[in-house]
ROBAMAR-132542 format. One record per residue (C-alpha): x, y, z; residue in one letter. Coordinates in steps of 0.05 Angstrom, whole numbers, always signed. Example, Ala and Ser with C-alpha at 12.3 -4.5 7.8 and 13.67 -1.06 7.14 Angstrom:
REM ROBAMAR-132542
SITE      u      v      w type
SITE   +246    -90   +156    A
SITE   +273    -21   +143    S
This chain:
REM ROBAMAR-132542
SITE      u      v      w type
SITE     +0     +0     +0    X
SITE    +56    +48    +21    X
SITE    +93    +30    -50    X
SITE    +36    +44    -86    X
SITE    +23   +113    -49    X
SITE    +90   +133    -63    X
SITE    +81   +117   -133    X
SITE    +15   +149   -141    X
SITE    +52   +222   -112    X
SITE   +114   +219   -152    X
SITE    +67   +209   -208    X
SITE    +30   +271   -189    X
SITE    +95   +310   -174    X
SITE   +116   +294   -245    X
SITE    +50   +318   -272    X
SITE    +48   +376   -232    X
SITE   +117   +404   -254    X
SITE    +93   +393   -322    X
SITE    +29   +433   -314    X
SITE    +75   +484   -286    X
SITE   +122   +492   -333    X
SITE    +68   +506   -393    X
SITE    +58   +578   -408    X
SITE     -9   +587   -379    X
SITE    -37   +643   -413    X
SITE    -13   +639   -485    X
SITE    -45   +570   -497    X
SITE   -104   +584   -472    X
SITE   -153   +579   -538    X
SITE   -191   +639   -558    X
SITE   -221   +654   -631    X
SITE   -200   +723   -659    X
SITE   -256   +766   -674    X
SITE   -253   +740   -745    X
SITE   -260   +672   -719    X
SITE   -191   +649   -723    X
SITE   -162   +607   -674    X
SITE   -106   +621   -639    X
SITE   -116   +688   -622    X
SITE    -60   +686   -563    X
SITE    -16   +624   -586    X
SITE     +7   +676   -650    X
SITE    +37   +716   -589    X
SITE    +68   +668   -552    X
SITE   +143   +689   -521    X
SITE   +113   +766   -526    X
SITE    +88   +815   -467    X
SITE    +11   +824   -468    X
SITE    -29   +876   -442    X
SITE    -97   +850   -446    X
SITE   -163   +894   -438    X
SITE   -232   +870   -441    X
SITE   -264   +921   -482    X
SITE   -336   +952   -493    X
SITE   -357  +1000   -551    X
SITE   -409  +1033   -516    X
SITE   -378  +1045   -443    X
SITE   -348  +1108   -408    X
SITE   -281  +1077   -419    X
SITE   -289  +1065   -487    X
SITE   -243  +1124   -516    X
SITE   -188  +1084   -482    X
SITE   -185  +1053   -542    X
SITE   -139  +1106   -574    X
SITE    -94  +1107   -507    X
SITE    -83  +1036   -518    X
SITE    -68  +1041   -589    X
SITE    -10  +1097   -569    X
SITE    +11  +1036   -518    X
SITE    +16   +986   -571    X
SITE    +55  +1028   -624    X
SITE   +104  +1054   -568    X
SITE   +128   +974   -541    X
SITE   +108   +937   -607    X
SITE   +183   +936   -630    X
SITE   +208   +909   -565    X
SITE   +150   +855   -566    X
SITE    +91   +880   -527    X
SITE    +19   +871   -557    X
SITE    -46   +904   -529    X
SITE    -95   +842   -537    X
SITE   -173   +874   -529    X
SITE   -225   +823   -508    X
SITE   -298   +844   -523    X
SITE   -350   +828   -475    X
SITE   -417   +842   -445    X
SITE   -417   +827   -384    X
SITE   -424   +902   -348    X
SITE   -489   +935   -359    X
SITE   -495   +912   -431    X
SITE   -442   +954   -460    X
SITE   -421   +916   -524    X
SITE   -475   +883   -550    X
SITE   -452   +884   -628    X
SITE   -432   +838   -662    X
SITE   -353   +831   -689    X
SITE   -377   +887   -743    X
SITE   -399   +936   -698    X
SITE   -333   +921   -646    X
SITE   -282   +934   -712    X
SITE   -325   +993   -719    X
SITE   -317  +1019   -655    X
SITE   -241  +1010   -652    X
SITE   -224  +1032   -723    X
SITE   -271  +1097   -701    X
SITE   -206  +1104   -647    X
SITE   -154  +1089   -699    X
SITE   -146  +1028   -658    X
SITE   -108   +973   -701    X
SITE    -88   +924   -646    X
SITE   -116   +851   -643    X
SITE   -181   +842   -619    X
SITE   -210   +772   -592    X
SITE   -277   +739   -602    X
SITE   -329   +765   -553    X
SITE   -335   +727   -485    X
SITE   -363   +721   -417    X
SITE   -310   +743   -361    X
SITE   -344   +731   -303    X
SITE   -393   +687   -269    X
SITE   -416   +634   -306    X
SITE   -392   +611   -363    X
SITE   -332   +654   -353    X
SITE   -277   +642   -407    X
SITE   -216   +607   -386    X
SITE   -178   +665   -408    X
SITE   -209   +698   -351    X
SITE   -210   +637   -302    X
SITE   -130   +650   -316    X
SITE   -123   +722   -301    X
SITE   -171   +729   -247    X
SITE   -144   +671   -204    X
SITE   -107   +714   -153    X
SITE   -145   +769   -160    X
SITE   -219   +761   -159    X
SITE   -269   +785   -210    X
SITE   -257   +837   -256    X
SITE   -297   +901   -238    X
SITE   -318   +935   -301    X
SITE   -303   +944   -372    X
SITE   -223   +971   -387    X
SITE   -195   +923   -338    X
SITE   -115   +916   -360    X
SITE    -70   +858   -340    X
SITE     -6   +861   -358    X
SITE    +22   +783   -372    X
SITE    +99   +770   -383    X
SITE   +133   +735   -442    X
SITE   +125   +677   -394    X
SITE    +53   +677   -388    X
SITE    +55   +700   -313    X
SITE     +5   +761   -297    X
SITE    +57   +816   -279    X
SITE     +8   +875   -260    X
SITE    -68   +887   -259    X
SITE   -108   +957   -273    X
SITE   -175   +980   -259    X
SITE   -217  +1012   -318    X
SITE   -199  +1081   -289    X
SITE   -120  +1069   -298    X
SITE   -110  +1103   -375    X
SITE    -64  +1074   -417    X
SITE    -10  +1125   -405    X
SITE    -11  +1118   -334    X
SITE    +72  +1116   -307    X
SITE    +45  +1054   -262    X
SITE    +22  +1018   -320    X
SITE    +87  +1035   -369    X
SITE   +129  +1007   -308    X
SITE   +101   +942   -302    X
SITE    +98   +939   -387    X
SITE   +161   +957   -378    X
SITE   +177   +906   -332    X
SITE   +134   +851   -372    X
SITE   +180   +870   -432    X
SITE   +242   +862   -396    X
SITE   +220   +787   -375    X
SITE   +217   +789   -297    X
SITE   +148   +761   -264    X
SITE   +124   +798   -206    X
């Protein structure tokens, strides 16, 4: 009995080291708004900032903010990911047409994913991911920052712009491939 125990947790160590040493957050599967899979396996090894978005929010002009974010770190391997959902108060209830809309109307050009839920149930694992430590996200224009690793470096309430020196630090930080 005592062999077989033993057995049975080295087994699980073994598994659990491997589970550990996967990138958590760039495997995760999520469709591009166009439908295409992959959406943040084609950034794998890159710094993420990653924003659920909304085209009809308070927030929403962030959009150009985070564009200015993306073009400033792009060549040293960040990438703004949005995430559309309506989950708070109804606040993008288009469909992908209407979302490209809304950020080409803001000049916005980074990726954007398929729409999703991000909290309660049937909350995407995407979300299950980021929001582990954390809790729930808030509101719309929530910004986690995730390192080349895949490890959440930073997280920023809807009210945090995209220019905000806290922000560009932990980018910053993401970029330069430390965790927390």
């Amino acid at each position: 009995m005592k062999m077989t125990l033993l057995m049975v947790a080295g087994l699980m160590g073994c598994l659990t080291l491997g589970v550990m040493a996967a990138d958590p957050i760039h495997s995760i599967p999520i469709a591009t708004l166009d439908g295409q899979e992959g959406a943040l396996k084609a950034h794998e090894g890159k710094a993420l900032v990653i924003v659920n978005v909304a085209s009809q929010c308070g927030y929403t002009g962030q959009y150009a903010g985070l564009q200015k974010l993306q073009e400033a770190f792009a060549g040293e391997g960040l990438v703004v990911l949005g995430v559309p959902c309506n989950d708070f108060g109804g606040q993008e209830p288009g469909g992908a047409a209407e979302i490209k809309a809304c950020a080409t109307g803001y000049q916005a050009s980074f990726p954007l994913t398929e729409k999703v839920v991000i909290k309660g149930a049937g909350k995407h694992p995407l979300f299950e991911a980021l929001t582990a430590e954390g809790g729930e996200v808030g509101w719309n224009f929530e910004k986690f920052v995730v390192g080349k690793d895949g490890a959440v470096v930073a997280r920023f309430d809807s009210g945090t712009e995209p220019d905000d020196a806290a922000l560009i630090a932990a980018v910053k930080k993401a970029l330069a491939g430390s965790a927390k």
